[in-house]
N, C-alpha and C positions, 0 to 999 in steps of 0.2 A: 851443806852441798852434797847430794850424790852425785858421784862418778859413777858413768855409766861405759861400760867398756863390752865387741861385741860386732852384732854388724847392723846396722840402720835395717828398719823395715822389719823388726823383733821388737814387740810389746815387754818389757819388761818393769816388774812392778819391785817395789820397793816393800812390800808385804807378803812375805811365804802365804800361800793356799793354805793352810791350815790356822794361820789367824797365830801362828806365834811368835817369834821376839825378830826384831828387823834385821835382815842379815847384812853382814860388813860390806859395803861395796863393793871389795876387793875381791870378792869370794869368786868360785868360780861360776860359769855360766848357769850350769845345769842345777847351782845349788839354789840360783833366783826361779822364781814364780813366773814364769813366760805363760801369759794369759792367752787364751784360745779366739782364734776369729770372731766367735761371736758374744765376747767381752771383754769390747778394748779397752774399754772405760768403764769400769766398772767403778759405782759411787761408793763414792769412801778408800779406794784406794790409792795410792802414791804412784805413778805408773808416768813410764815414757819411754820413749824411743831412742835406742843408739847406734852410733856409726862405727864401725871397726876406726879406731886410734881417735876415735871425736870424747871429747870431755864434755860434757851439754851438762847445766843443772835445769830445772822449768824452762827451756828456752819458748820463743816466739819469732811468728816469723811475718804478721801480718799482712797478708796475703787477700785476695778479691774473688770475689765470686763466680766473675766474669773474666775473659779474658782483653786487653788494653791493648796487642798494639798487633793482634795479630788476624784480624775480622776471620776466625775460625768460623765455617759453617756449621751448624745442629753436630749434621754428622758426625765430622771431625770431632769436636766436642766429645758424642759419646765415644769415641777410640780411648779416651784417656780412660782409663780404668782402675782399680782394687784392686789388687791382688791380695788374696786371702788363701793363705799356704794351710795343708792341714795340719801339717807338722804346728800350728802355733804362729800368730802373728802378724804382720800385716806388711804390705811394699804395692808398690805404683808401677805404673805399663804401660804400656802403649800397644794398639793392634795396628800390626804394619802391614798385615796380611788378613785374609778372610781368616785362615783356621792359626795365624801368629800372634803374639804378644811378645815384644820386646823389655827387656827389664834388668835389673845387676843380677851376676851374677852370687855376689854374697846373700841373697836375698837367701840362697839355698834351694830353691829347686822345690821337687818331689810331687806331689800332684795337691790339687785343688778347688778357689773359682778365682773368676774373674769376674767383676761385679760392674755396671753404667748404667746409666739413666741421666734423661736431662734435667733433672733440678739435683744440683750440688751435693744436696742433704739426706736426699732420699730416691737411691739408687735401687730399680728396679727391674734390673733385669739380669742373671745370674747365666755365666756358662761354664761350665767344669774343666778341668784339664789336669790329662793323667801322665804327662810326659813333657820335660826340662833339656835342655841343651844346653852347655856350658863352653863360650869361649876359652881357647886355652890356655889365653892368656890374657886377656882382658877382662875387666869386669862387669861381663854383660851374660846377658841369658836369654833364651827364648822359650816359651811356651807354647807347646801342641796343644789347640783348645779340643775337645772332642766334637763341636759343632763347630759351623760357621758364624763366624760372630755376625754378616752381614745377616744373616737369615735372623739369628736365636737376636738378635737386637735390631730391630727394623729403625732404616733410614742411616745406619753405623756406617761410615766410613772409613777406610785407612789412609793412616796417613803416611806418606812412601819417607824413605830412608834419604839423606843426604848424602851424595857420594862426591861431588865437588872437592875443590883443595879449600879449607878455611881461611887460608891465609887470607890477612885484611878485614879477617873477621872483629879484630880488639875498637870496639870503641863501638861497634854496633849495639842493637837491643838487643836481646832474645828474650822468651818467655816461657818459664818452668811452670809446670802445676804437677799435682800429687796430693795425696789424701794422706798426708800427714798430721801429726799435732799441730794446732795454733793458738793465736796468744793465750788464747781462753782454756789451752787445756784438753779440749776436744780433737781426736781423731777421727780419722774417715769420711769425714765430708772434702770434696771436688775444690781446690782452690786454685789462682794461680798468682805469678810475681813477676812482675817485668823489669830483667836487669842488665848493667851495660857489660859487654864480654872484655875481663880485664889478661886475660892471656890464653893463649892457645902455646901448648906444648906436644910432645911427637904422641902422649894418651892421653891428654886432655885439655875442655875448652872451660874454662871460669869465668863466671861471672859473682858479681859483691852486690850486694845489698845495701849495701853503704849504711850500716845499723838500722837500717828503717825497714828492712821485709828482707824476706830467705826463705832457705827452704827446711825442713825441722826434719824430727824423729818421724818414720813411716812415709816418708817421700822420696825414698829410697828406689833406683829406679825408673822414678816418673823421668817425662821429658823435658827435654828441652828443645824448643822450636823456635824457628825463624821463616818469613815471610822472602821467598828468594823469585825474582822474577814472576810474580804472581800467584806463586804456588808457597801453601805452605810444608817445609822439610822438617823431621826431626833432626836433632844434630848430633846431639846426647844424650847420655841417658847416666839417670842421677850417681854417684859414686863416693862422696864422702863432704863433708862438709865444716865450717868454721862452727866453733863450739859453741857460739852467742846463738845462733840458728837465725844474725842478720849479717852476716859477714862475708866471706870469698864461699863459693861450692864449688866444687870439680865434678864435670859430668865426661865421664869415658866418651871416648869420640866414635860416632855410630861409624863416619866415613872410613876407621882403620879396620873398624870389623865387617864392612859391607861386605868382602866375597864372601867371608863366611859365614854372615846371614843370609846371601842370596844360594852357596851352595846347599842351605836347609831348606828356604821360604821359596826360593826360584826370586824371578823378576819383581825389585820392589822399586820399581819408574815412577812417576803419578801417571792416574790415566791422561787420556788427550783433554786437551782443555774444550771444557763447554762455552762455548761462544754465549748462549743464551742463559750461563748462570744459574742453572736448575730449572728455568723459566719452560712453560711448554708450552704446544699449539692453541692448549684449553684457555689457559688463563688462570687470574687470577684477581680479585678488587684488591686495592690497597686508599682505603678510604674512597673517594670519588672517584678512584682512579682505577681504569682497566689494565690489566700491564697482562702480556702473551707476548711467545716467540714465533717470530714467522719466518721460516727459510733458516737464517743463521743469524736472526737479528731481533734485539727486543724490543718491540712497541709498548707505547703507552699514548691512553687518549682519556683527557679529560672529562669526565664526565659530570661534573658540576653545574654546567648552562644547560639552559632552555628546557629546567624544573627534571634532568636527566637522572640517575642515580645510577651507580654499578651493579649488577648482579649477577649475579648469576644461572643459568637457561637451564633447566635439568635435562629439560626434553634433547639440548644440541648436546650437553657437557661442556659449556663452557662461561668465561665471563664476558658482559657483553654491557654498554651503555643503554639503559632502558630507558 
């Protein structure tokens, strides 16, 4: 078994860079092989992620592609992010803001990217960021992206901070994802885990796995959300976790740092609610079916009778029963 000792969200391999004899566990950090952003997996070698005081040997956390209980839109979706430090390494994030990205502060800081795309696996869109903010006392952090993540990642959404009391929260769902290790081994692909909240304390909210999924090495950071009067909040943001990587995790509570994320980011509200759910005056088919918002309300008209089909009119810009 290695002990891996350190802070979550640092690639650390079990093989020195120059291919010679495997160093003591115990050793200190600087004297292990911290593998660079763009080899986090490198074949053939022994490599995983650790948590400041986590003991993990190959953990897993079996985790889903998609997310289960929380109908994230596209958007939302891309806010979850990579964080690829240059310093070496990898941790997870969230964009609360156009030019923010929320994440632990153990991660370390210092500049880098941020990485999304919508398929899990193959993340395609990159924006840099040269400047860290560190809660004083919390374990959280922020990064200044140098663009606007809505622009440099088209259709991106943020997703606004919880600032609510939790209380009442233990026994609810919430749903973590991050681009950590999982069972197979593999880093940096988009995952997520839906678990029940088993304590809320004055810095943090837990949720378990209950040995069946968690959250692993390089998830360090990601979020933790929940579906609150229709909207959905971050609540957390990841901070240490049980050594099995399916057990209890502790995610820092966004709601104790909210002023002083909002004295950096300013205002992170949701916007006002769309009535028509993305939906627009144009339209859209959905199989036989027409579906457009008109005024504050969404229609839909079948178009399957009387030999009709949906289409759509380029000449008007819209979709229309033909």
């Amino acid at each position: 078994m290695l002990t891996l000792a350190g802070c979550e969200g640092r690639l650390i391999s079990s093989t020195p860079s120059d291919g010679g004899t495997r160093p003591d566990a115990s050793a200190p950090l600087d004297a292990r092989f911290v593998v660079p952003p763009d080899a986090w997996a490198p074949s053939g070698v022994d490599a995983a992620f650790c948590d400041p005081g986590d003991e993990r040997a190959g953990a897993v956390y079996y985790g889903t592609r998609e997310d289960t209980t929380l109908m994230l839109t596209p958007g939302q979706v891309l806010a979850i992010v990579r964080v690829e430090l240059d310093s070496g390494g990898l941790c997870s994030g969230l964009v609360i803001a156009p030019r923010w990205v929320l994440t632990a502060a153990h991660c370390e800081g210092g500049s880098g990217n941020v990485s999304a795309g919508a398929d899990p696996d193959r993340l395609d869109h990159s924006v840099p960021f040269s400047r860290s903010i560190t809660h004083p006392s919390l374990d959280l952090m922020l990064l200044e992206l140098d663009a606007d993540a809505t622009s440099a990642v088209p259709g991106l959404t943020p997703v606004p901070v919880y600032g609510a009391s939790l209380a009442g929260f233990v026994g609810r769902t919430a749903e973590g994802s991050g681009y950590g290790q999982t069972e197979s081994g593999g880093v940096g692909s988009r995952r997520f885990t839906a678990e029940p909240v088993v304590d809320v304390s004055s810095q943090f909210v837990s949720v378990d796995g209950e040995g069946r999924h968690g959250l692993c090495f390089g998830d360090s950071g990601g979020p933790l959300m929940v579906r609150e009067s229709g909207q959905v909040y971050v609540i957390g943001a990841l901070s240490n976790g049980d050594g099995s990587c399916v057990g209890v995790d502790n995610y820092t509570r966004v709601d104790q740092g909210r002023a002083w994320i909002e004295s950096n980011v300013g205002p992170v509200d949701p916007p006002p609610p769309d009535p028509c759910m993305g939906e627009t005056l144009a339209g859209r088919c959905e199989g036989t079916t027409a579906i457009w918002c008109e005024g504050s309300t969404i229609k839909r008209r079948a178009c399957g009778t009387c030999g009709q089909r949906c289409g759509v009119v380029a000449a008007v810009g819209g979709a229309y029963c033909l």
